[in-house]
C-alpha positions as CSV (number, residue, x, y, z in Angstrom):
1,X,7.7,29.8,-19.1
2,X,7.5,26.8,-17.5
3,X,8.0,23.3,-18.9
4,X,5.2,21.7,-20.6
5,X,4.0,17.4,-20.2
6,X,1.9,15.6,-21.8
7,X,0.2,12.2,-20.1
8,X,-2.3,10.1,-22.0
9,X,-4.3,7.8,-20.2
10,X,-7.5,6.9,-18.7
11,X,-9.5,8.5,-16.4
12,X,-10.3,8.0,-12.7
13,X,-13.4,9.9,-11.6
14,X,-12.1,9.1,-8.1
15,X,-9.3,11.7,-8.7
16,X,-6.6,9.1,-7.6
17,X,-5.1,7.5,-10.9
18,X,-4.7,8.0,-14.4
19,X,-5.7,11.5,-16.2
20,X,-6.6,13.3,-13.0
21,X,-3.4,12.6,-10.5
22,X,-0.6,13.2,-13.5
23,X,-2.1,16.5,-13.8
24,X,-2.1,16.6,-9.7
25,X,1.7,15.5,-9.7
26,X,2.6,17.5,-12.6
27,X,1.2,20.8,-11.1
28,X,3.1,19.9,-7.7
29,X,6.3,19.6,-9.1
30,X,5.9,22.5,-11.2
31,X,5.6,21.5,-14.7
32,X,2.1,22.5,-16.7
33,X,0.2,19.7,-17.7
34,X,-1.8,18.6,-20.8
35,X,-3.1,15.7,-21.6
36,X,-5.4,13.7,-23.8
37,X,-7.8,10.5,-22.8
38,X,-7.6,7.3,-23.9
39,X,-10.3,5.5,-21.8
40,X,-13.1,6.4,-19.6
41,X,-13.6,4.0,-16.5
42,X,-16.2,3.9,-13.4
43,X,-14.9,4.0,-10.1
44,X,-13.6,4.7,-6.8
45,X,-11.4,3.6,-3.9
46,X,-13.4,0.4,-3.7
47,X,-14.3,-0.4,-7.0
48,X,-14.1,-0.9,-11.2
49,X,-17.3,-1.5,-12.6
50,X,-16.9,0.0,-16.1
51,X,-14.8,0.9,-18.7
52,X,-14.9,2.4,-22.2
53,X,-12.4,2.9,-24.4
54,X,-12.4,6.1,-26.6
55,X,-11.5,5.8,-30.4
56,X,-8.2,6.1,-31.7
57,X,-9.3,8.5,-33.9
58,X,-10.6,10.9,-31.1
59,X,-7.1,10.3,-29.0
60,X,-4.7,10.7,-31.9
61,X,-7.0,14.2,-32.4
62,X,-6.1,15.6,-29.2
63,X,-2.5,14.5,-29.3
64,X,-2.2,16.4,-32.5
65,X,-4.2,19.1,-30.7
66,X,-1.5,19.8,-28.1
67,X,1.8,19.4,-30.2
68,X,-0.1,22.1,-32.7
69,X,-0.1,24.5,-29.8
70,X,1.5,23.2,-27.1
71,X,4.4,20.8,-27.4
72,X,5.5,19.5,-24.7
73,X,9.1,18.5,-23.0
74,X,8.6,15.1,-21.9
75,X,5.5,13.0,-22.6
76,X,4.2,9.8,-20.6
77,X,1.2,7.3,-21.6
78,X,-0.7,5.2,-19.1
79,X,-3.9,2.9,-19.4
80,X,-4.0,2.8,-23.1
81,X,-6.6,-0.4,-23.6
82,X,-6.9,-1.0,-27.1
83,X,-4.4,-2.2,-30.3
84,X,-5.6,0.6,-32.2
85,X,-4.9,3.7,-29.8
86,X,-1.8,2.3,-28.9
87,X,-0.9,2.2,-32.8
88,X,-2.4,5.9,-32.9
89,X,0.1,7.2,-30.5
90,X,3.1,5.3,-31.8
91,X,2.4,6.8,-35.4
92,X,3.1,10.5,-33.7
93,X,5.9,12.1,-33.4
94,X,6.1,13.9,-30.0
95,X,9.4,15.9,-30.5
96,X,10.5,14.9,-26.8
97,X,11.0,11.7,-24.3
98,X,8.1,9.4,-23.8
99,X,7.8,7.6,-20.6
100,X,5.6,4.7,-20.9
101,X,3.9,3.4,-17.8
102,X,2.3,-0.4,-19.7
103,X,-0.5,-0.7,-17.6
104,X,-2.1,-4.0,-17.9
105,X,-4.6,-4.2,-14.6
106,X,-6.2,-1.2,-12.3
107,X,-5.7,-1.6,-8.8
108,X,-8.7,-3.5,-8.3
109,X,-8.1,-6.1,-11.1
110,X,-9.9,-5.5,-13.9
111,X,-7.8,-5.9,-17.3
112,X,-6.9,-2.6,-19.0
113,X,-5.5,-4.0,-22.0
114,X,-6.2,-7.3,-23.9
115,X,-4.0,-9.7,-25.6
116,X,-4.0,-8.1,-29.1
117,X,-3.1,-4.5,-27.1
118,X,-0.1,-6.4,-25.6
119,X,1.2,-7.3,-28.7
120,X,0.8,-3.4,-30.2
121,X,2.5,-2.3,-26.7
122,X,5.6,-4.9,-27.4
123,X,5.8,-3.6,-31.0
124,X,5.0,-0.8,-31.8
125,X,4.8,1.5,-28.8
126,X,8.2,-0.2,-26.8
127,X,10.7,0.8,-29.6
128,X,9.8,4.4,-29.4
129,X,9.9,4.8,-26.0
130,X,12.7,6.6,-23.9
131,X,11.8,4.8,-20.7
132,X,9.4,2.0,-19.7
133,X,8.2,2.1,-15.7
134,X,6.9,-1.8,-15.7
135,X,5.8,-3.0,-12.2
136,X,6.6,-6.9,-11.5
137,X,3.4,-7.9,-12.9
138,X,4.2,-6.1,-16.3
139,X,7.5,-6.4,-16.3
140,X,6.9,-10.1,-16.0
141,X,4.3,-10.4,-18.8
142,X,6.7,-8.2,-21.4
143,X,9.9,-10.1,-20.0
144,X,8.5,-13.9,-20.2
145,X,10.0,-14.8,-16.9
146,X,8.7,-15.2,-12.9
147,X,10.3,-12.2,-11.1
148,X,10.2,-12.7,-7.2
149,X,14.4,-11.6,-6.3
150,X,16.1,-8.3,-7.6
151,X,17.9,-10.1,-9.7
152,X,15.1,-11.8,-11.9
153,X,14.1,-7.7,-12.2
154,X,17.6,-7.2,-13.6
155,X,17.3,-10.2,-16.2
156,X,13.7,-8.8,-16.9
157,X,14.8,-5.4,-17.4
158,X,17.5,-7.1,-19.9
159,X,15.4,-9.0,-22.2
160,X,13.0,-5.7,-22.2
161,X,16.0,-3.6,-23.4
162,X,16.1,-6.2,-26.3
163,X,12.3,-5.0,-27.3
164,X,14.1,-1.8,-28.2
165,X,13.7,0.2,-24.7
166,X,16.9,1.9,-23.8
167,X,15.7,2.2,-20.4
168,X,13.5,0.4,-17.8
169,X,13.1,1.0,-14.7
170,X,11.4,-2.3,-12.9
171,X,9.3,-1.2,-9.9
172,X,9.7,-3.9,-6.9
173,X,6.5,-3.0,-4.8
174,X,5.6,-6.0,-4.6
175,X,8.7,-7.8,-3.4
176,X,9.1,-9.5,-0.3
177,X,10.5,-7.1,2.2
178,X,11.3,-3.4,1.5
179,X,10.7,-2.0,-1.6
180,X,13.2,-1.9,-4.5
181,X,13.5,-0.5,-7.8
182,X,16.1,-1.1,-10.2
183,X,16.9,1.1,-13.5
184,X,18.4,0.2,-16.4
185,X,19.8,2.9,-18.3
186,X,22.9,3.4,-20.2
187,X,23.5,-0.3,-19.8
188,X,24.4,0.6,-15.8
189,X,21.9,-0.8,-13.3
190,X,21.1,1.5,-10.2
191,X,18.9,0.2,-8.0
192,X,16.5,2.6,-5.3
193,X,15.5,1.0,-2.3
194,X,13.4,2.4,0.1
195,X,11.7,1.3,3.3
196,X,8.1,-0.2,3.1
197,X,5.1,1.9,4.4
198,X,2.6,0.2,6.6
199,X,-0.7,1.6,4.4
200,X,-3.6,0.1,2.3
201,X,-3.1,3.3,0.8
202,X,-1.9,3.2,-2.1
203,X,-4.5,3.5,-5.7
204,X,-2.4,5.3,-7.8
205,X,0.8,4.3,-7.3
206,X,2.2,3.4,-10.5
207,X,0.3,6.4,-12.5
208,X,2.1,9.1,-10.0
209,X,5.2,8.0,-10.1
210,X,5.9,7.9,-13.5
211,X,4.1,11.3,-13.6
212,X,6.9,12.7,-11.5
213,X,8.9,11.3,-13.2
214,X,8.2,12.5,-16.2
215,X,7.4,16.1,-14.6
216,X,10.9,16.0,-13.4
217,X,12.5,14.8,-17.2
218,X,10.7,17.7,-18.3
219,X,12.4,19.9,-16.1
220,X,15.4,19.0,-17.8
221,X,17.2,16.3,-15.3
222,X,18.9,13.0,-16.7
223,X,16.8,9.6,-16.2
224,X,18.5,8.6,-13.0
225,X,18.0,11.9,-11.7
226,X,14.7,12.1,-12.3
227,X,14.2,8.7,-10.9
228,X,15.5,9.5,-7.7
229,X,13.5,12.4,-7.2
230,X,10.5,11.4,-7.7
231,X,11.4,7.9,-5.7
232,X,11.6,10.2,-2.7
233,X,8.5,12.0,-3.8
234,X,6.3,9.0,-4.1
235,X,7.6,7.5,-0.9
236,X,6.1,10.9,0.8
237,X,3.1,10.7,-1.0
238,X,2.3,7.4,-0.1
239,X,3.4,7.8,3.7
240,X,1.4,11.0,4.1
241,X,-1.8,9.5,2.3
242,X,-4.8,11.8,3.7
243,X,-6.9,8.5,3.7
244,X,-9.9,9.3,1.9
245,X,-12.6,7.0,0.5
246,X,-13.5,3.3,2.0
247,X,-11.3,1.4,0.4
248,X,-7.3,1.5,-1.4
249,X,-7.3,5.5,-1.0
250,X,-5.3,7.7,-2.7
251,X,-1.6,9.0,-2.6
252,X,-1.1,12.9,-1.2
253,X,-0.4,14.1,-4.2
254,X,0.7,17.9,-2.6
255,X,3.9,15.8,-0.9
256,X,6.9,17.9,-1.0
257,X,8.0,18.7,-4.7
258,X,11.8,18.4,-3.6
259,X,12.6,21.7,-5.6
C-alpha cells in the first residue's frame, strides 16, 4: 500500500496553493493524500478578495475522520487562520511527524492569521511539531529579529528551536541573490542553495514545498533527506511553470518526482 499524508489548510479555487496543490504534489511523488480544510478563500493568480474561516469544530471533525480510517505517515498544516482551529489541531494526536508550514500572508498580501492566532501557533501548535518550514517573513515574526543574511536565518532558526521545534528549516527566497535555505535539525545546520529562477511564477511556493516534503517524510526518508529532495523538486517546478492565469501563476506541480 502506499504511504498515506495528511495536509490541512485552506483552499485555493485557483488550484495553485493550499488544499488543492498538496494533494497535486502528494499524488506526484507518490504518496496518497488526505486532507481536511481549515479556511475557504476567493481567488486566483491575480487576486484575494475573501476569506472564511471554517469552525474548529468542523476541522478537528475531519481530522478525527481520517485518523479513524486512515492514519496517515507524515502530516503537514498550512493556512490555519484562527486561535481556535489551531488549538483544535494541537489537541490531536496524529500518531506521525507534523510538518508545519505557519503561514501568516497569501501571496497577494492579505493576512491569513491574526495576532491572537500567532500566539496559539507559538504555543500551542510549535511544541508539537516535528519541523517548522518558516519563510523570512515568518521566520522573522516567530524569531523577533530582521533576517536579511544567512546568518540572521541561522540565529532565527535558533531562538525558534527554543519555542520547542526540533527542526526548522528557514526558507531564503527572498534573499538578495540566489536562493538559500538553511535547516536546522539535530542541532547541525545544512544549508541548500540553489540558483534563482527568472519567473513571476511562483503562487504556491511555500504550500508545495512543504508538501513534498512531507510527501517525501512519509515515504520514510530522514528530515535532511527529504529536504533535499523536494529542494530539487520545487526548483523544477518553479522553472518549468506552465504559466497559466494573468497574474503570479502557478508552480508545475507534475515536475519530476525524483523517484
Amino acid at each position: 500500500m502506499p504511504p498515506i499524508a495528511l495536509t490541512i489548510a485552506g483552499s485555493d479555487p485557483s488550484g495553485g496553493a493550499g488544499i488543492q496543490a498538496d494533494l497535486k504534489v502528494f499524488h506526484q511523488l507518490k504518496v496518497y493524500g488526505t486532507s481536511a480544510i481549515t479556511l475557504i478563500t476567493v481567488q486566483n493568480t491575480k487576486r484575494v478578495s475573501k476569506v472564511e474561516f471554517l469552525t474548529a469544530e468542523l476541522v478537528g471533525e475531519q481530522i478525527d475522520a481520517v485518523l479513524e480510517d486512515l492514519p496517515p505517515n507524515a502530516a503537514k498544516s498550512g493556512a490555519l487562520g484562527t486561535a481556535a482551529i489551531i488549538e483544535a489541531i494541537a489537541s490531536r494526536a496524529l500518531g506521525c511527524p507534523l510538518i508545519v508550514d505557519p503561514v501568516m500572508l497569501s501571496t497577494q498580501g492579505p493576512a491569513l492569521m491574526g495576532p491572537s492566532a500567532l500566539d496559539a501557533l507559538r504555543n500551542k501548535l510549535l511544541p508539537k511539531a516535528t519541523l517548522l518550514t518558516p519563510n523570512l517573513h515568518e521566520a522573522s515574526v516567530l524569531a523577533g529579529i530582521t533576517i536579511e543574511t544567512p546568518e540572521q536565518m541561522k540565529e532565527a532558526a535558533k531562538r525558534i528551536r527554543d519555542l520547542g521545534v526540533p527542526s526548522i528549516l528557514v526558507k531564503g527566497g527572498h534573499l538578495n541573490g540566489h536562493p538559500l535555505d538553511i535547516l536546522l535539525h539535530n542541532g547541525v545546520f545544512t544549508e541548500f542553495p540553489s540558483v534563482r529562477v527568472n519567473t513571476k511564477h511562483t503562487h504556491g511556493t511555500g504550500c508545495t514545498y512543504s508538501a513534498a516534503i512531507t510527501a517525501f517524510i512519509a515515504r520514510g526518508l530522514t528530515i535532511p533527506d527529504a529536504v533535499d529532495r523536494a529542494k530539487r523538486y520545487i526548483h523544477e517546478a518553479i522553472a518549468t511553470a506552465p504559466g497559466l492565469g494573468g497574474g503570479a501563476g502557478p508552480l508545475n506541480h507534475w515536475a519530476d518526482s525524483l523517484g
